[in-house]
C-alpha positions in Angstrom: 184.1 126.4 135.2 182.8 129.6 134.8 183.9 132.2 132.1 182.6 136.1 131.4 182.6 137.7 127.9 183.2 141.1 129.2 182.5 145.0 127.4 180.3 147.8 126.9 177.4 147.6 125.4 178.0 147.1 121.7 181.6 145.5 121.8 180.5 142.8 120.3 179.9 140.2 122.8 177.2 138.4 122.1 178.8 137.4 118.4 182.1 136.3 120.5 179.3 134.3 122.0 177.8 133.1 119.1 180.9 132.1 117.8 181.3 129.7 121.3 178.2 128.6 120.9 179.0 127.0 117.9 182.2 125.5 118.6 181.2 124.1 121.6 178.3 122.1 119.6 181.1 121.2 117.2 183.0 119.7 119.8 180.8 118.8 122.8 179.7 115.0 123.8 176.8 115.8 125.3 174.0 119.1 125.2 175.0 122.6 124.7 172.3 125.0 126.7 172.2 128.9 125.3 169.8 131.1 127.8 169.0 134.5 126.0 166.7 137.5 127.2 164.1 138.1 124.2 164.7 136.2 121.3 168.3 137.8 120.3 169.8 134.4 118.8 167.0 132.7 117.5 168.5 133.1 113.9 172.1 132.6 114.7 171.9 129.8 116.8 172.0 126.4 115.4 168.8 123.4 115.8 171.1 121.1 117.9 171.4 124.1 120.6 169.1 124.1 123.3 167.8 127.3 123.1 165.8 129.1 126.6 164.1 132.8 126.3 164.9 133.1 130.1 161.7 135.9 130.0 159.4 132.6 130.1 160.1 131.6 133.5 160.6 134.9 135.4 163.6 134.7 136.9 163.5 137.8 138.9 167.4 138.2 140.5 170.7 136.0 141.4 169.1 133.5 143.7 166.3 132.7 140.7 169.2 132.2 138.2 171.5 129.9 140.0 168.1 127.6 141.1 167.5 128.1 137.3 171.2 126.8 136.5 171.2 124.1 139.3 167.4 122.2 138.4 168.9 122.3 134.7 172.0 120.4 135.3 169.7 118.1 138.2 167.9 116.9 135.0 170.3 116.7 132.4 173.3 115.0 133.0 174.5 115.5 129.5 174.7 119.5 129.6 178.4 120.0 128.8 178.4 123.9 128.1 176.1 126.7 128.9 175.9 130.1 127.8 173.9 132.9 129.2 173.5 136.1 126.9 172.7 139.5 128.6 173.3 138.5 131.8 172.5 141.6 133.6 169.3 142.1 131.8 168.3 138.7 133.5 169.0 139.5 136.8 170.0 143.1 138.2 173.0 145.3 137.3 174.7 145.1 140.6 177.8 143.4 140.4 178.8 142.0 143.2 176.0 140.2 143.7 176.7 138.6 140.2 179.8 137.5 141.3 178.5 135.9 144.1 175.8 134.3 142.0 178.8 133.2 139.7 180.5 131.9 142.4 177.6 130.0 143.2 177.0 128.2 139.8 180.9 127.5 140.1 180.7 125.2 142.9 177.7 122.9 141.0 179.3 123.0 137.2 183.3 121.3 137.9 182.3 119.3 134.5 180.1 122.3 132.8 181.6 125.2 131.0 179.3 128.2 132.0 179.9 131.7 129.7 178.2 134.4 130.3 178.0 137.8 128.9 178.6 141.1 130.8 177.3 144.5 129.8 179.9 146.7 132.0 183.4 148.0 131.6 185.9 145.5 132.9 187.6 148.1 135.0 184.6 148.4 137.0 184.2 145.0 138.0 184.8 144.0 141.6 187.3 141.5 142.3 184.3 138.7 142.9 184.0 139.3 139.2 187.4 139.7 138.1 189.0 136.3 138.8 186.2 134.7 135.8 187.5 136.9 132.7 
């Protein structure tokens, strides 16, 4: 399943985040995965949280991210949730193709809970988009 955390920059997505993180390592049976640009949530973030600057593996774009998504969950079984924080910082601003990269990961993560974080006005999102909020 795939979820976005939607708004403008500074509407206080990433501590909506944060706050999932943490219940989802309250409440998951397995390994909770946060991927960050830079070292944002380094201090918010608890120990038991796997914790990935994204920047040390140069992922370039959308076809980069989902391999990225896809070889984690081929070596852990156990992920149960995965966060993403500044997902257009990762991987390009263009929106479509995020939705098709979402719609990607969707189809590999039926038992995964994937939330991701989206620096753009809901209003603008294209429909590809618009069916994860």
């Amino acid at each position: 399943m795939v979820k976005i955390i939607a708004g403008k920059k500074g509407a206080g997505k990433t501590k909506i985040l944060i706050e999932a993180i943490h219940k989802a390592e309250k409440e998951s049976k397995g390994n909770v995965v946060a991927i960050q640009y830079g070292s944002s949530l380094n201090v918010d973030i608890y120990h038991k949280i796997r914790l990935i600057n994204i920047e040390d593996y140069k992922i370039a774009d959308y076809d980069d991210m989902y391999g990225f998504v896809a070889g984690m969950l081929a070596s852990n079984y156990d992920i149960t949730d995965i966060f993403v924080d500044g997902t257009l910082r990762i991987v390009g601003r263009d929106l479509d193709q995020v939705g098709k990269m979402l719609d990607r990961i969707a189809l590999i993560t039926e038992n995964v809970t994937v939330t991701v974080t989206i620096s753009a006005d809901p209003a603008d999102y294209p429909e590809s988009l618009k069916k994860y909020l």
